[in-house]
Structures are given as structure tokens and as C-alpha cells.
C-alpha positions, 0 to 999 in steps of 0.5 A: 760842193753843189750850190745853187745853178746859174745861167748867165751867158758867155755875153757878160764878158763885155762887162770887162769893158765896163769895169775898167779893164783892157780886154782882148776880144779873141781867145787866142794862145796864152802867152809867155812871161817873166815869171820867178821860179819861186813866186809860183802859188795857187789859190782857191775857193771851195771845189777850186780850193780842193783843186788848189790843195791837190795841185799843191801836193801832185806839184809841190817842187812848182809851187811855192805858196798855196792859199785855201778858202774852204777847201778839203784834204788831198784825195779826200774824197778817195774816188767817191762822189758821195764822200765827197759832199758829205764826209769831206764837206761837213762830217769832219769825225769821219775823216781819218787822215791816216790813210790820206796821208798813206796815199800821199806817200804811196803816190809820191813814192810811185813818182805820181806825184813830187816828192813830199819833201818840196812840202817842206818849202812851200808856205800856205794860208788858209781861211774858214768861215766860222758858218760855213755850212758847205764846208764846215770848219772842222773839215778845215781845221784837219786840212791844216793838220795834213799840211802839217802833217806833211811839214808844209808851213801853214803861217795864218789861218783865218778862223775866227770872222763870222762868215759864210762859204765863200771866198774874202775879199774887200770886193765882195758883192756879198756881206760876210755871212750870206752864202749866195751867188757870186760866192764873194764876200767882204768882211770887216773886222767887226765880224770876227767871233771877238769883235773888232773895228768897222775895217775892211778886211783884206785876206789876199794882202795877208797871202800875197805879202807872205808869198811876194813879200813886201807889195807896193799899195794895190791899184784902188782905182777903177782903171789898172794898167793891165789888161784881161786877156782871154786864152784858149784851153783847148790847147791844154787838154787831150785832142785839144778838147777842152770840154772832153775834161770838163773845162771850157775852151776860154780861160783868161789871164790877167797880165801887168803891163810891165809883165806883158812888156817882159819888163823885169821877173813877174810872180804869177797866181793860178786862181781856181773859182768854185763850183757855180762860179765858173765863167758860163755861170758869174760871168767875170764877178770872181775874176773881178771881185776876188780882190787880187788883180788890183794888188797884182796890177802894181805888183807885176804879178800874172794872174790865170784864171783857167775855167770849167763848164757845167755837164751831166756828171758835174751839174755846178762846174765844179774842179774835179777832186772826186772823180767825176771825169771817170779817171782814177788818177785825178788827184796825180800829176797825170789827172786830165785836169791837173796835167791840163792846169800844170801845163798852163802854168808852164806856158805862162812861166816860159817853163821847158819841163 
């Protein structure tokens, strides 16, 4: 999903300190909390939203909730760099699902990944902007139908704002239908297709309610008591390489006081950015902007931010859900990436396994 490249140095990271947030100036490991066995989810945007669909399906016995902003089937994309940005972003009748849905099975039926039938516990929300011209919405609409396809439960899909590639949220430094740099967009309910008040729209309080259930009012201050701890991602990649994967070495981690204390069971969020909109490219703006640390400051919910970097194979930091990395097992559970972000959330939620 190749947007417009950005160069913005890792410096910005001081900007945490002018946003309000605790921060944590070294990287050093990421730490072990509390976490619920059933409050795991993954969310995404764009190539992150591709990611967020892959780790979903390879790990469905972890997670338990999963939430898509402009992402694609699973191995939509079958190995290939140009399937990947033509067929699965805009050219919907040229997607066959039957064979994507074949692979599914063949990987789950090898142990490559979880059996299909944690599928059927896991909940998922979706979003697609009706102009979304990066990912068109009928590559969207079929991504429903593989998850139901696959007796996942899709319980809302939001379809119908007049929006642009990008991921909602009431932070938004963008408006609703401007597909622009840091890809975060705020719409009211006035955008949707039918019309509707001059309300802000709030796209993670409808995922994060279903996956959390009922959420105490977010933090709408310009303090929260948690802090934004960077971590180190080369403790989670082959020859403690980081970069070898395509990633970079910082990640970072929002972590409630309350979860940072191990006061009671945390619920916890991997966040995957989109392609351009990793840290070396928007500095802190999604981890900022994406509207979920604010529910999640009062809702004891540890939220990973894990981040990729820019190369020669994948100029815009995308999350590799076409192969770019030269492993034909990108999209299983032993894919550098996915085994990278899977152990993340195992060190974060105290898992052995």
C-alpha cells in the first residue's frame, strides 16, 4: 500500500513530553503485565490492517478480537508484490476467495497455523471508507466474507462515512475524506453516505466495548496517568536483528498505571501502523492521534505499538503481507514478522508458550 514517503527523524520522539505522556528515554526490554487470556485483540490500518487480518487467522487461539481499517484477505496477495497492490487493493472481481480460503485450510491442517475453529470465538469490526481509492471497499466487502466464510463474527462494519484510506479517530489531524500524511482521519456523523448530525465519531469505542466490554469514560484530558514506554525489538527477531526483518529496533508500549503497578488483570492491544506511518516516517502522530491510549488509560488496557522501517524491498515501511522479506512463509505462524510480533505479545501478557 505505497503512499507518499516521509522523512522525519527519530528526534520527534521528544514530542511525547510535549503531548502530556510519561516517557521513558531508553529502550530497554518491554515488560510483563497482567494481561486477561481473553482480552488479546489486534488492530490495524492498511498494510497494518493486512497484518492485523494475517496474525489473526496464523494465531487465532490468541487473539480473541480483531479490528481492520483498510486491510485485505488472508494471503491475498499469494507471494506476489504486484497482486499485492493491484488485485487486493483495488481490483475486488479479481479476487477469487475460494483459493485463499483453500490455503487457509491446507495451513491450518499442516499446523502452520491455529486450528480454523478458534475463528469461531473470535469477534471482529471492520471499517472502509466509501472513498478509499488505496484499498477500495469491495476489497473490503470480500474480506468480510472470508471471515465469515470462516465463522469468525463480524459484529459491525463500518461502511458507509465518506471517507478516505485512513485510520478513524476523533484525533484525527486529518478530515474525513483527505487521504494525506499522518493517515488519521476524524469524521463526524455527518459524513456518512445518508447524513447525520455534526458528532464526532468514535470508531475504537465501538471495537474496544465489544472486545472489553462496557469502558469507563476515556481520558479526555491532556494528561493520562500511563506512561509511553519505548522497548527494544531486537530481542524479538532472528540474531536479535530487528532490522534483518524489516523492523526497527524501538517499538513502544502504552502502559496504565494501574497495569505498570500489576494492579488487577489488563486487556492489551497490538496496534499495527500502516505503510508511511511508521515511527521513522510520523514520529509519535499514530501512536498519538489513533484515539485508543485515551480509552485505554482508564480502562487498564496495555496497548503495543511495534514498528517497521523503510528499505530498498519496501520503500514505505510497510508490514509484510506480500513477501517482501524473501520468506515464503510470511503469512504462517513462523513468518519472521509474525513470530517477531507473536512473541511481543507473549512477553507483554506473562505467556510461557
Amino acid at each position: 500500500m505505497p503512499l507518499v514517503k516521509l522523512h522525519v527523524s527519530h528526534l520527534i520522539f521528544a514530542t511525547f513530553l510535549m503531548l502530556g505522556f510519561s516517557v521513558s528515554a531508553a529502550a530497554g526490554s518491554l515488560g510483563s503485565y497482567r494481561i486477561s487470556a481473553n482480552r488479546i485483540v489486534v488492530a490495524g490500518i492498511s498494510s497494518g490492517g493486512a497484518m492485523a487480518v494475517q496474525i489473526s487467522v496464523a494465531y487465532s487461539r490468541l487473539f480473541k478480537g480483531t479490528a481492520v481499517y483498510a486491510g485485505v484477505p488472508y494471503y491475498c496477495a499469494q507471494d506476489s508484490e504486484a497482486t499485492a497492490l493491484t488485485t487486493c487493493e483495488e481490483d475486488a472481481p479479481a479476487i477469487d476467495l475460494a483459493p485463499l480460503e483453500s490455503i487457509s485450510r491446507q495451513y491450518a491442517a499442516q499446523h502452520l497455523i491455529d486450528p480454523l475453529r478458534f475463528l469461531k470465538e473470535q469477534r471482529v469490526y471492520l471499517w472502509s471508507g466509501i472513498i478509499d481509492v488505496t484499498v477500495r471497499q469491495p476489497v473490503m466487502d470480500l474480506l468480510k466474507q472470508y471471515y465469515s466464510d470462516l465463522h469468525a463474527h463480524v459484529f459491525h462494519y463500518d461502511n458507509d462515512f465518506n471517507a478516505a484510506h485512513g485510520w478513524e479517530s476523533p484525533y484525527g489531524p486529518n478530515m474525513c475524506d483527505v487521504e494525506d500524511s499522518p493517515f488519521v482521519i476524524l469524521c463526524h456523523d455527518s459524513d456518512r453516505s445518508g447524513g447525520g448530525d455534526a458528532n464526532v465519531y468514535d470508531s475504537e469505542q465501538v471495537w474496544m466495548s465489544k472486545f472489553f466490554g462496557k469502558l469507563k469514560p476515556k481520558n479526555n484530558g491532556t494528561l493520562l496517568t500511563g506512561s509511553i514506554v519505548p522497548f527494544d525489538q531486537n530481542e524479538f527477531a532472528p540474531n536479535d536483528d530487528a532490522a534483518g526483518i524489516g523492523m526497527d529496533t524501538t517499538g513502544y508500549a502504552f502502559v496504565p498505571q494501574r497495569c505498570a503497578e500489576r494492579k488487577g488483570t489488563c486487556g492489551l492491544i497490538l496496534a499495527l501502523h500502516g505503510c508511511n506511518q511508521y515511527f521513522g516516517a510520523v514520529g509519535s502522530a499514530f501512536i498519538d492521534d489513533a484515539g485508543i491510549n485515551q480509552w485505554a488509560d482508564t480502562n487498564n488496557i496495555v496497548v503495543l505499538y511495534p514498528q517497521t522501517i523503510m528499505s530498498t524491498a519496501n520503500p514505505s515501511g510497510c508490514w509484510d503481507w506480500w513477501g517482501y522479506l524473501g520468506d515464503p512463509n510470511y503469512a504462517q505462524k513462523s513468518g519472521p514478522q509474525m513470530k517477531a510480533l507473536y512473541l511481543m505479545v507473549n512477553r507483554a501478557s506473562g505467556r510461557k508458550d
